[in-house]
NUVO-21988 format. One record per atom (N, C-alpha, C, O): residue in three letters; x, y, z. Coordinates in steps of 0.2 Angstrom, whole numbers, plus 2048, in hexadecimal, padded with zeros to 3 digits. Layout:
<rs>
ALAXYZ/...
</rs>
This chain:
<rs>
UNK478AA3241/UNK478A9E23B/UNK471A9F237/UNK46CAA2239/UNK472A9E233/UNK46CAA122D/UNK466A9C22F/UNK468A96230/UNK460A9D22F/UNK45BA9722F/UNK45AA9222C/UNK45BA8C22E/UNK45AA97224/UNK45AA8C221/UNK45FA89223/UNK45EA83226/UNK465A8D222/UNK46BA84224/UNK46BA8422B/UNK46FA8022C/UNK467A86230/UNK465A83237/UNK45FA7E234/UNK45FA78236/UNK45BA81231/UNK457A7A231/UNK458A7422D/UNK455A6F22F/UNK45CA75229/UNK45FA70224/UNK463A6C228/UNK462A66227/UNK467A6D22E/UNK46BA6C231/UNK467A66235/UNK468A60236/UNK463A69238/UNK460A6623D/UNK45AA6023A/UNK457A5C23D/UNK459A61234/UNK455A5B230/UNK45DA55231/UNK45EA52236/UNK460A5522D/UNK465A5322C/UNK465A50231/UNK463A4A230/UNK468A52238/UNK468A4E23E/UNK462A4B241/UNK464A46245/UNK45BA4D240/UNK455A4A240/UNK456A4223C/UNK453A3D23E/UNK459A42236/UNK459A3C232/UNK45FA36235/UNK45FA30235/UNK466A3A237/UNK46AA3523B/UNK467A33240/UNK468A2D240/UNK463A35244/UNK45EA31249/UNK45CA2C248/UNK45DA2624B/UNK457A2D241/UNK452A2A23F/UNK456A2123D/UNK454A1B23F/UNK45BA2423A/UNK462A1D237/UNK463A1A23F/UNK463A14240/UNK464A1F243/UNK467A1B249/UNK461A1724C/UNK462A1124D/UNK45AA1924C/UNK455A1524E/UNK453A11247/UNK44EA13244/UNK455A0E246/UNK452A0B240/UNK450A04241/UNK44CA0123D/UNK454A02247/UNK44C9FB249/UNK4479FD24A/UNK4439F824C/UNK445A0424B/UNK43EA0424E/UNK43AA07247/UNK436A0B245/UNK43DA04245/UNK439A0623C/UNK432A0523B/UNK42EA08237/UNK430A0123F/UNK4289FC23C/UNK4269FF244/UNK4219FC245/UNK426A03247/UNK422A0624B/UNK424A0E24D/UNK427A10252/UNK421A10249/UNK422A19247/UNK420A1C24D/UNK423A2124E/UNK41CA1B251/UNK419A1E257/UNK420A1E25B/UNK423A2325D/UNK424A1725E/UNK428A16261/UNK42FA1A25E/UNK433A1E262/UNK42FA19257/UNK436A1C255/UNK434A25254/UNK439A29253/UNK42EA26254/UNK430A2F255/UNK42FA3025B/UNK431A3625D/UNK42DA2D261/UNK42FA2F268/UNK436A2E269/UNK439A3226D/UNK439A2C267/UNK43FA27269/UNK445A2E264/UNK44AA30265/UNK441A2F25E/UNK445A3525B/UNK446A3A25F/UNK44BA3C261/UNK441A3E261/UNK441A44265/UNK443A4326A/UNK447A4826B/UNK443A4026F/UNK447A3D275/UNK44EA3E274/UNK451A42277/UNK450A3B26F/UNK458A3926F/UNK45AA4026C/UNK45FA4326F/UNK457A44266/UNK459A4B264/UNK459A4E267/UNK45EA52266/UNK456A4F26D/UNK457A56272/UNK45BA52276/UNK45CA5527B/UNK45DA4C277/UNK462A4927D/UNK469A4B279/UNK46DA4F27A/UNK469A47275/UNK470A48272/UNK472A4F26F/UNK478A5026F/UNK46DA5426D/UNK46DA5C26B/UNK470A5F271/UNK474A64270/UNK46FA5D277/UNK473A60280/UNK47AA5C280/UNK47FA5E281/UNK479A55280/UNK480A53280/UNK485A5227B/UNK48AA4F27D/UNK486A52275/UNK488A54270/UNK48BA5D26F/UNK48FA5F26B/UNK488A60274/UNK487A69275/UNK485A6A26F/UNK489A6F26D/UNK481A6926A/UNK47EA6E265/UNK479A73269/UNK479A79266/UNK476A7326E/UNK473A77270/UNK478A7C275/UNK477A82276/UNK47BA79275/UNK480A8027B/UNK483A82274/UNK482A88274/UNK485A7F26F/UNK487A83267/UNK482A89265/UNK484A8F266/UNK47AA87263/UNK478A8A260/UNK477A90266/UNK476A96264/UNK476A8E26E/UNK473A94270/UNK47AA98272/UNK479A9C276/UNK481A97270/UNK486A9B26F/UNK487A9C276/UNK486AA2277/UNK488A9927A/UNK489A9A281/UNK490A95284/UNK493A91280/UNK494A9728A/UNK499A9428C/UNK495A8E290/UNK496A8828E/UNK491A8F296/UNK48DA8A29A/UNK488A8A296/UNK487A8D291/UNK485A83299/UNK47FA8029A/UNK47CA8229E/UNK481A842A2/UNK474A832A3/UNK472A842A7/UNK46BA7D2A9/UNK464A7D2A8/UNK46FA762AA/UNK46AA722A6/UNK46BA6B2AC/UNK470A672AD/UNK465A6A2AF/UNK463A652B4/UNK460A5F2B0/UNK45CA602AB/UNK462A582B3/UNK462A542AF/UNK459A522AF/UNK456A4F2AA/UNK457A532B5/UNK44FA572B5/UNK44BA5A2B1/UNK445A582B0/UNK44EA5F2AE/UNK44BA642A9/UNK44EA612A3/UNK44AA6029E/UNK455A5D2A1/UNK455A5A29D/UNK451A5629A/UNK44FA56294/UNK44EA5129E/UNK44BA4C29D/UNK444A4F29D/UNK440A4B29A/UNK442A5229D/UNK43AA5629C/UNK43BA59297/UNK436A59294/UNK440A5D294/UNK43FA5E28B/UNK43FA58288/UNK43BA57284/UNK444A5328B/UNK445A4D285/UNK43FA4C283/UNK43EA4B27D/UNK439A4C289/UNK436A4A28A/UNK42FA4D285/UNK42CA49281/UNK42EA52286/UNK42AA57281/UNK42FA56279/UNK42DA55273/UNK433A57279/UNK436A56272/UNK432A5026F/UNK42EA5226B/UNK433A49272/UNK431A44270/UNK428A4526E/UNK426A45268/UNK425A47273/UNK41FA47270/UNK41DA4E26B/UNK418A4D267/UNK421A5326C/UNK422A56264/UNK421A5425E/UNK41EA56259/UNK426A4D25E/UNK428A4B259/UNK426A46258/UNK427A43252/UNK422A4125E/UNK41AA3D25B/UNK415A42257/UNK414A42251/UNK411A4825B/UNK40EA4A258/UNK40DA4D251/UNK409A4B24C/UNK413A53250/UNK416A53247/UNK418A4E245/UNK415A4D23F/UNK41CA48247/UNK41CA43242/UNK414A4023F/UNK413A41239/UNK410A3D243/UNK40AA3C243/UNK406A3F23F/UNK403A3C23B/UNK405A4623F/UNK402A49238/UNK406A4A232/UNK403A4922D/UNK40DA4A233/UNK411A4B22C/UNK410A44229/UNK40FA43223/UNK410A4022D/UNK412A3822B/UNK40BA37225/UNK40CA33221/UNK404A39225/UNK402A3A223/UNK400A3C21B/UNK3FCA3B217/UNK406A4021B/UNK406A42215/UNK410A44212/UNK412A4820E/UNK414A3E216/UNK41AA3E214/UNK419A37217/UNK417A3621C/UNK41CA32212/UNK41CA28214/UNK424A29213/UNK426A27218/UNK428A2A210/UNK430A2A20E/UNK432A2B218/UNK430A3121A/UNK435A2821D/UNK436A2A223/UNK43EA2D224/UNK440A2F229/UNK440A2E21F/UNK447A3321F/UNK444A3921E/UNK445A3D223/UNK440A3B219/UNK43EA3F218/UNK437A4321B/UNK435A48219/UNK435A3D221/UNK432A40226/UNK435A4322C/UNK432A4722F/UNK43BA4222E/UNK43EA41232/UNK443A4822F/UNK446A4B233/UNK444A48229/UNK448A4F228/UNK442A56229/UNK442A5B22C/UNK43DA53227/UNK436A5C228/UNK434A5B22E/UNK432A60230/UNK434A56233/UNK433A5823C/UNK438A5B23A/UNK436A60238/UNK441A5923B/UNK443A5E23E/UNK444A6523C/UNK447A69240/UNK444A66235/UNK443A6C232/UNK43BA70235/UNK43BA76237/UNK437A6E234/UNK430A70237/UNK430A7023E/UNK42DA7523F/UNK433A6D244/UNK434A7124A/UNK439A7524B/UNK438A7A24F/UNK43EA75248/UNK443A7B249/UNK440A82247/UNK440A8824A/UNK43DA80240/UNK43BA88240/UNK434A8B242/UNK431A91242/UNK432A84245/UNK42DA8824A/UNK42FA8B250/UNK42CA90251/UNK433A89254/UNK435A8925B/UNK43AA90258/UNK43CA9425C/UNK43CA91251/UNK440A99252/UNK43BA9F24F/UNK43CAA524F/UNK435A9B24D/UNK433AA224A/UNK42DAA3251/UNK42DAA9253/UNK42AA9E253/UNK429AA025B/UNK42BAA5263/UNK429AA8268/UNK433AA425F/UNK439AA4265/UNK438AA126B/UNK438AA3270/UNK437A9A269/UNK439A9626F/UNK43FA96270/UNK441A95276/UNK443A9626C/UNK449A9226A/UNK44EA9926C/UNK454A9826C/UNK44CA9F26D/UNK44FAA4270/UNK44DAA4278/UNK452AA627C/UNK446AA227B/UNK447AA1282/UNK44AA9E285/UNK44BA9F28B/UNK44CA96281/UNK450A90284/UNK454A93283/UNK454A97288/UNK45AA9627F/UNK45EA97281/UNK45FA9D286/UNK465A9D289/UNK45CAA2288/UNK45BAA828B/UNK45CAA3292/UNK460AA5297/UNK457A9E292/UNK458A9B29A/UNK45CA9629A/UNK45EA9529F/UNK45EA93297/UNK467A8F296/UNK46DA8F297/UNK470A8A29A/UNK46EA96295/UNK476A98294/UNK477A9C29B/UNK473A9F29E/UNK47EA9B29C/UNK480A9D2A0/UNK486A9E2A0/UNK48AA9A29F/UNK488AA52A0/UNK48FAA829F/UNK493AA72A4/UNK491AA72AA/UNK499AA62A0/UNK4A1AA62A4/UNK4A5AA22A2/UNK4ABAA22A5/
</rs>
């Protein structure tokens, strides 16, 4: 899939969270852990990540689940917290996290080792 509309795609999805927490609006520290957590939870069970890494299995312990959620979450306290600084609109902070880790984690290739240790054919 082409980048931008991976990143496009995944801001997009970044801002349905943001809707879906939206009682935790008046405490941005809680509602960007609470974003990142729930995006890589639902990104595995929803299978966008078995999607994007084109794979038949998952190779995925609910252990190892929960330690990305987990680093996700504080990902996205951290970039929120500096972007928030210079983006106040929280739609539109919540679309540039997830536009700005997606294409961090592809031009790094993170996002090529996760799936390299993920997938599992058959």
């Amino acid at each position: 899939m082409n980048l931008i509309i991976e990143c496009v795609l995944v801001g997009i999805y970044c801002v349905f969270i943001y809707f879906f927490l939206y009682s935790y609006k008046n405490n941005t520290q809680t509602l960007l852990l609470l974003a990142g957590f729930i995006k890589h939870l639902f990104g595995y069970l929803l299978g966008f990540q078995q999607y994007y890494c084109n794979c038949v299995y998952f190779n995925q312990s609910f252990l190892m689940l929960f330690i990305e959620c987990v680093m996700e979450a504080f990902l996205f306290l951290f970039v929120g917290t500096c972007f928030s600084q210079i983006i106040k609109n929280k739609i539109v902070l919540f679309f540039a996290i997830g536009v700005f880790l997606h294409l961090l984690f592809e031009i790094t290739g993170v996002h090529s080792l996760f799936c390299m240790n993920k997938c599992v054919d058959g």
